[in-house]
Each structure stands twice: as structure tokens, then as C-alpha cells.
C-alpha positions as CSV (number, residue, x, y, z in Angstrom):
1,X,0.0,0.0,0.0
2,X,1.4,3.0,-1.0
3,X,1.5,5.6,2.2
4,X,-0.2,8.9,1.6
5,X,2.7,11.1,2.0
6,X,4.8,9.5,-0.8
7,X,1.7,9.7,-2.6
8,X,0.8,13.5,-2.1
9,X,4.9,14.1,-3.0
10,X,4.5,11.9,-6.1
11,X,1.2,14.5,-7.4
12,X,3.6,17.5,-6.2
13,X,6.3,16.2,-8.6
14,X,3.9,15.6,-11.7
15,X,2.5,19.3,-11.1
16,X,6.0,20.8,-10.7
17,X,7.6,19.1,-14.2
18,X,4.8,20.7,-16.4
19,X,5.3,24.1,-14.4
20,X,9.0,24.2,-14.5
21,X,9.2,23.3,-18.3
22,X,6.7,26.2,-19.2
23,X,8.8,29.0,-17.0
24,X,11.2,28.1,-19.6
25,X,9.7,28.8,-22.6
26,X,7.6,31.2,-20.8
27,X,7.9,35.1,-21.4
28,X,9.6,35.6,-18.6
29,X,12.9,33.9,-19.9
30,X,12.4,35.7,-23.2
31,X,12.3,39.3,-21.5
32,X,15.6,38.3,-19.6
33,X,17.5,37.0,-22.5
34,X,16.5,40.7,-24.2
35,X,17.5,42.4,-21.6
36,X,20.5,40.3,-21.0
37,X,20.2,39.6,-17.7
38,X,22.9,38.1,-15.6
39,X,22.6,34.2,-14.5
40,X,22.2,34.6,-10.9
41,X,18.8,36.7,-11.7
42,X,17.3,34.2,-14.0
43,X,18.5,31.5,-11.5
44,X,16.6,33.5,-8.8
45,X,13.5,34.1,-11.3
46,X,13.0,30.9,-12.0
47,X,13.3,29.7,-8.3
48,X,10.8,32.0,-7.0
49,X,8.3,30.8,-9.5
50,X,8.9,27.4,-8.7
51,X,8.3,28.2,-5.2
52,X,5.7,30.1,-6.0
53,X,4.1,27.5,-7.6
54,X,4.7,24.4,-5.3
55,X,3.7,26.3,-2.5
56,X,0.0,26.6,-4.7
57,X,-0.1,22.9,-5.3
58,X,1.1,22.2,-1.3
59,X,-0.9,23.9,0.3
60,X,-4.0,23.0,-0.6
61,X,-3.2,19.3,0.7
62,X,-2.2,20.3,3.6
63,X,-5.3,21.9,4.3
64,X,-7.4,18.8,3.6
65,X,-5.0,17.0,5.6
66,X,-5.2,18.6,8.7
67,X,-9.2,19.7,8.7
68,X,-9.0,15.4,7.9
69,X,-6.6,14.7,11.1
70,X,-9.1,16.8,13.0
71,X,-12.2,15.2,12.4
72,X,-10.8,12.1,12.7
73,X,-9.3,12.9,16.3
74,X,-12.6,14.3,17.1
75,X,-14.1,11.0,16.6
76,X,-12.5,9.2,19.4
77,X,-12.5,12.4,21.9
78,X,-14.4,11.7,25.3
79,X,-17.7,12.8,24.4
80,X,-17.6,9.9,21.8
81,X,-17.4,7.4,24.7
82,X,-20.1,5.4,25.4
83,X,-22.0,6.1,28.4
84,X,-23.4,3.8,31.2
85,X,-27.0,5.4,32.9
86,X,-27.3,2.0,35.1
87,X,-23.5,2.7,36.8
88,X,-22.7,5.4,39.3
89,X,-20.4,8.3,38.4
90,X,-17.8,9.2,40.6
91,X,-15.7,12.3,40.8
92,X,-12.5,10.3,40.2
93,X,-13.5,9.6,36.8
94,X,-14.4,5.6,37.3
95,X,-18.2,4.2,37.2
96,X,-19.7,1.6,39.5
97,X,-22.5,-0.5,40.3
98,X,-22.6,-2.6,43.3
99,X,-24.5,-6.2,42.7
100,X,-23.9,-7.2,46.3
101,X,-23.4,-5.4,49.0
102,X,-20.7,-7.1,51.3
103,X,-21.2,-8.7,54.7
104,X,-22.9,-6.5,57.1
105,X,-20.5,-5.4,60.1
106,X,-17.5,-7.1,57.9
107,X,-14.2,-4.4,57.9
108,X,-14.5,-1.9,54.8
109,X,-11.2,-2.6,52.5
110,X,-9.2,1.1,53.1
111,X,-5.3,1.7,52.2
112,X,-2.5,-0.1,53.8
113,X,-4.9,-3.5,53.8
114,X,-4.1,-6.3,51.7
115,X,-6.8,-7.2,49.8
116,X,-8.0,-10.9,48.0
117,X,-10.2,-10.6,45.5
118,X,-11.4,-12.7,42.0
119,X,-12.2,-10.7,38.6
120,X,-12.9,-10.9,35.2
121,X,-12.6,-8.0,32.8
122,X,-13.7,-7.4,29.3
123,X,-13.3,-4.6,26.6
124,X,-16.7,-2.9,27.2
125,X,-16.0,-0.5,24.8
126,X,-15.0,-2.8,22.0
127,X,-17.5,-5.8,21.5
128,X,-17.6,-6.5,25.0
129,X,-14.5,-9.2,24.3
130,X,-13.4,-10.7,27.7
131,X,-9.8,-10.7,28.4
132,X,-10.1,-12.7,31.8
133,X,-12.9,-14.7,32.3
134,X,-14.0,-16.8,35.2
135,X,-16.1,-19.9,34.7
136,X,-15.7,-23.8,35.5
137,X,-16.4,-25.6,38.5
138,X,-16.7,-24.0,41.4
139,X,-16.3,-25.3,45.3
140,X,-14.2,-28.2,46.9
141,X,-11.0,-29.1,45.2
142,X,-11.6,-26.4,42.4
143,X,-11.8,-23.4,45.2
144,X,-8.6,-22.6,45.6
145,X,-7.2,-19.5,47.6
146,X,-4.0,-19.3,45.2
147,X,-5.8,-18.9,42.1
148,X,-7.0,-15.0,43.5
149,X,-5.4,-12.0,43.2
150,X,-3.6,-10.1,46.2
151,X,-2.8,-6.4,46.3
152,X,-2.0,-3.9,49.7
153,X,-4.1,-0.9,48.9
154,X,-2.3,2.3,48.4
155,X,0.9,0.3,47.2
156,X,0.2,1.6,43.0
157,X,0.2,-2.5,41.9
158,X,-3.3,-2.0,40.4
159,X,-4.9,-0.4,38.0
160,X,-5.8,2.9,39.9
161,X,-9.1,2.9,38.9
162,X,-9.8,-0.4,40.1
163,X,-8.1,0.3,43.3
164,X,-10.5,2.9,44.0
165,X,-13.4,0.9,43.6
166,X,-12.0,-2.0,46.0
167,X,-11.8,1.1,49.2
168,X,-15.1,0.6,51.0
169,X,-15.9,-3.0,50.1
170,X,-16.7,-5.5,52.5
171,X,-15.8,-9.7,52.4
172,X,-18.2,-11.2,49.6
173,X,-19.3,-7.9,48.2
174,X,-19.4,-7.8,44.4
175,X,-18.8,-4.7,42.2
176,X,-19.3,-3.8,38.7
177,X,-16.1,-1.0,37.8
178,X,-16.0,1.0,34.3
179,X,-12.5,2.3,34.1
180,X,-11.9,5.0,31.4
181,X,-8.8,4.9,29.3
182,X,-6.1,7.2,30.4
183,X,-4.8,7.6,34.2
184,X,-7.6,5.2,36.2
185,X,-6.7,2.0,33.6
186,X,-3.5,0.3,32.7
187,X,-0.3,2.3,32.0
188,X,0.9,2.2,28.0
189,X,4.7,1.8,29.4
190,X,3.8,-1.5,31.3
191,X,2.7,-3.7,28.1
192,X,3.0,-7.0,30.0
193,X,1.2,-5.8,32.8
194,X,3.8,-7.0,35.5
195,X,4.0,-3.5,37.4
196,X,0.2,-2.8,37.4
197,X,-2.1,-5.6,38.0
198,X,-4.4,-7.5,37.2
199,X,-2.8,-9.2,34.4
200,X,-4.5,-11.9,32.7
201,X,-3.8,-15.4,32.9
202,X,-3.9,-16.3,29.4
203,X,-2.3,-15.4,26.4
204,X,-5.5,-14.7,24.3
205,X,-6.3,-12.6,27.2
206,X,-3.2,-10.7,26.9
207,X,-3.5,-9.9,23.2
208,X,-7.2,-9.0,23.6
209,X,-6.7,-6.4,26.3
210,X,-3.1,-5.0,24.5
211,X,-4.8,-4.3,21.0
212,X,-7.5,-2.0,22.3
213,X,-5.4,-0.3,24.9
214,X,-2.8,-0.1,21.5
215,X,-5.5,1.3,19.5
216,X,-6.7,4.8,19.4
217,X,-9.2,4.2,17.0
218,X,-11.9,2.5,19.6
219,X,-13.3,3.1,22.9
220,X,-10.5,2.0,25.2
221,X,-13.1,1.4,28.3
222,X,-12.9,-1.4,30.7
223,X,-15.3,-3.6,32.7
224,X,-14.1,-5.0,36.1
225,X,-16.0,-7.3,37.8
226,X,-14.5,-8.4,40.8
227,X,-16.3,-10.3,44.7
228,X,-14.1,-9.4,47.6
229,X,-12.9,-13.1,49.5
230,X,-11.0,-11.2,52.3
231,X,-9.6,-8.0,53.9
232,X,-6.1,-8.5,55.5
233,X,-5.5,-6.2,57.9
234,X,-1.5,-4.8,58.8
235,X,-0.1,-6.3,61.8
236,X,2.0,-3.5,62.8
237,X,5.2,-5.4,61.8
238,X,5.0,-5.4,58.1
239,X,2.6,-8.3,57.9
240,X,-1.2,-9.2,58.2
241,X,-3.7,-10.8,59.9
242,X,-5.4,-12.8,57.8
243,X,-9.1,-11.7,57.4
């Protein structure tokens, strides 16, 4: 595929051989000879036409170009993000709507606490693809501790938006988070997602999450579900009690 700026120089060459070739036949060259002009003036005359002229042919495109650029970037501004009436709006920027509220008198998750916690996420604002799903048996054998996630509040780990929503949760409370691209979701530097959690446990995951968060072209939104198991609570010695 031919990219459009060696296509717009390729036109700008094509216009410039027909113009250069009739400045030399042209009247102008005619009146210098007469007048015996010097070299260096008909050298100068017939640059400032072909300037003259290029700079007629350019800057149309570049015109078109950038009105183009800026419609285009206007697609994908914020107010071309979908909207969700049914969450909860919070000043931070992140949306939420609780499904089930946590264990009444159970300790509210707050900074410093180490929290345990399942999830599942999907690319809400592209199809609605999952990138880590939850599903399979459940209970007995299947049910097991290591397979959640672990983060100490406060400690940056997480995505921040989904850090936010986990403050104020209690044990077996379940939360629906929309995190907006930018600041509140993952961080373009971190690509494998080992410095800010969660990462996803599977490779099609991976590559689901990466190409929207890579592209600019679609609504980068995120939906986090994720139930609270436990609230660890600092010890007072650098550890925790378990919840």
C-alpha cells in the first residue's frame, strides 16, 4: 500500500515538471534574454516561480490534511465514549455498580490493607471481548485460595481505577467497575502488565486487552468485575492478619 505522504509528493512532482518546463519557454525567460540579464537573476527568477508555484499545489493538501486529522481525532474524543446510565459516576472519573453489598458489620477494605479478590474483565467498549474470564467448576477441590489476586491498597500495583473501587468494600461484596482509558486504567509503558495488575492469565487474554489499549481508534473502556474473599488487615510489623 502505497503511504499517503509519498503519494501526495509523487502529485507534487507531476505538477512541478509541467510548471518548470513552461517558465522556460515562458515570457519571462524571453524578457531576460532581451534584456540580457545576468545568471544569478534568471536562477533567482526561475526559483521564486517554482516556489511560488509548489507552495500553490502544497498547500491546498495540507489543508485537507489537517481539517482530515481533526475530524478524525474528534471521533474518538471523550464525548464519543459510550455512556453507562445504570452505573454510578464518581468524581475520580471511574463508574460503578454494586451487585452485592458485602457482609454486614464485615471491615471496609481502606489503604494499607491487603486485599484478596477474583475478577474478570472485558473490553466494554470494544464488543464487550473478555480478556479474563471466570467460569468452570466452582467449590471443593476447584476453590482454591491461590488462584485469587492479592494487592495492599495504596501500594500503585493495580490499576488505579480499580483500586479505587476496591476502598469501601466488604468480604463477599461484588462490584461492577467501568474504568476509562487514560490515568484510572492500565499504563501504555507496562505492556506485560507485570508493574500494574491484574494481568491476565492467558495469552489470548493478553493480546485481547493490549490491541485495544494499543489502539486509538476505539473506545479503550474497561469492565471489572470483581467479589471481595477477604480484607487482611497490617499487623503492625510489616505483615497481616489474615481476614
Amino acid at each position: 500500500m502505497i503511504n499517503i505522504n509519498t503519494s501526495r509528493f509523487m502529485l507534487f512532482m507531476l505538477l512541478l515538471l509541467p510548471a518548470s518546463l513552461a517558465f522556460r519557454a515562458g515570457p519571462a525567460v524571453q524578457l531576460a534574454d532581451r534584456l540580457s540579464a545576468s545568471d544569478d537573476h534568471i536562477t533567482s527568477t526561475r526559483r521564486s516561480f517554482v516556489a511560488s508555484t509548489a507552495a500553490a499545489v502544497i498547500m491546498p493538501i495540507f489543508i485537507n490534511a489537517a481539517a482530515a486529522n481533526a475530524e478524525e481525532e474528534s471521533m474518538f474524543a471523550p464525548k464519543f465514549v459510550q455512556t453507562y446510565e445504570d452505573f454510578t459516576p464518581t468524581s475520580e472519573g471511574w463508574s460503578y455498580k454494586d451487585v452485592k453489598i458485602g457482609t454486614d458489620g464485615g471491615y471496609a477494605a481502606q489503604d494499607g490493607d491487603r486485599v484478596v479478590f477474583d475478577w474478570s474483565g472485558y473490553t466494554i467498549g470494544y464488543f464487550g471481548r473478555p480478556f479474563e474470564a471466570k467460569g468452570g467448576p466452582q467449590g471443593g477441590a476447584f476453590d482454591k485460595d491461590l488462584d485469587y489476586f492479592r494487592t495492599v491498597l495504596g501500594s500503585g500495583t493495580m490499576v488505579k481505577g480499580l483500586e479505587c473501587a476496591l476502598r469501601g468494600m466488604k468480604p463477599g461484596g461484588i462490584r461492577q467497575v467501568i474504568v476509562p482509558y487514560g490515568p484510572l486504567s492500565y499504563p501504555p509503558e507496562d505492556k506485560d502488565h507485570n508493574a500494574v495488575g491484574p494481568k491476565p492469565t492467558t495469552f489470548s487474554g493478553m493480546r485481547a486487552l493490549n490491541f485495544v489499549l494499543e489502539n486509538a481508534r476505539v473506545d479503550r473502556t474497561l469492565l471489572f468485575n470483581v467479589k471481595l474473599i477477604r480484607v487482611d488487615r497490617g499487623d503492625g510489623k510489616g505483615g497481616f492478619n489474615r481476614g
